[in-house]
N, C-alpha and C positions, 0 to 999 in steps of 0.2 A: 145568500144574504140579500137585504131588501132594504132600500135607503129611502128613509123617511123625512121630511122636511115638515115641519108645522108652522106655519103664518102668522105673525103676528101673538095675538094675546093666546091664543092654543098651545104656545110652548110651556105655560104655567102647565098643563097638564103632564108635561112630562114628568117623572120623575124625580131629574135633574136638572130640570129646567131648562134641558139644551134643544134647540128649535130643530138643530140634524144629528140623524143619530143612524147606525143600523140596527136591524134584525135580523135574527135567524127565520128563514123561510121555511112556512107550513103547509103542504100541503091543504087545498080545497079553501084557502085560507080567503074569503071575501074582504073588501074595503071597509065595509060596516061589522064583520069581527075583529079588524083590526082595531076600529076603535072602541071597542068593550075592550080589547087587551089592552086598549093606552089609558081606557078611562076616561074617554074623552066622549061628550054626552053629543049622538046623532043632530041635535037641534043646535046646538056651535057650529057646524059645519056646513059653509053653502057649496062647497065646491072640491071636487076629487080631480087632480093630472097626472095622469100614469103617463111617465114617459113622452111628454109633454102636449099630453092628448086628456081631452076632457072624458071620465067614466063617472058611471054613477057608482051607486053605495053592491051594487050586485056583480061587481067586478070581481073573479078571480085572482090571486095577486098572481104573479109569475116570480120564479125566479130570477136575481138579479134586477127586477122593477128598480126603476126611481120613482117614488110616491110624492107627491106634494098635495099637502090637505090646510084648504083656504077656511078662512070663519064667515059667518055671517058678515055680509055689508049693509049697513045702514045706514040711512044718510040722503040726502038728493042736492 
C-alpha cells in the first residue's frame, strides 16, 4: 500500500474528494503515472515528497511510500 496526500485545491481531483487516501502498490509505478491514474494534470503539480524528501515526477514509487503531491504556487 502507498499513502497519498493531495494539497490543497488537488484534492478536487480525487475521486472522492478526499485529500488522504491509499493505494494499492504497482510495481515500476513512477510519480508522474501516478498521476494519469489520479487524473490529475502534470502542470497542477509543482512539487513531489516522498517520505518527506523532495523527488521529481521520475521517481519510482516504493512500497509502503508516504507520497505528498503540492500544486502550483503563485503569488509573491
Amino acid at each position: 500500500m502507498v499513502k497519498v496526500k493531495l494539497h490543497l485545491h488537488l484534492a478536487r481531483f480525487s475521486e472522492m474528494g478526499n485529500k488522504e487516501f491509499t493505494i494499492n502498490y504497482e510495481e515500476n509505478m513512477t510519480l508522474e503515472s501516478l498521476l494519469k491514474k489520479l487524473r490529475i494534470p502534470i502542470e497542477e503539480v509543482g512539487m513531489f515528497v516522498v517520505n518527506g524528501k523532495w523527488q521529481d515526477k521520475n521517481y519510482i514509487i516504493l512500497d509502503k511510500d508516504s507520497i505528498e503531491i503540492f500544486p502550483v504556487y503563485l503569488g509573491g
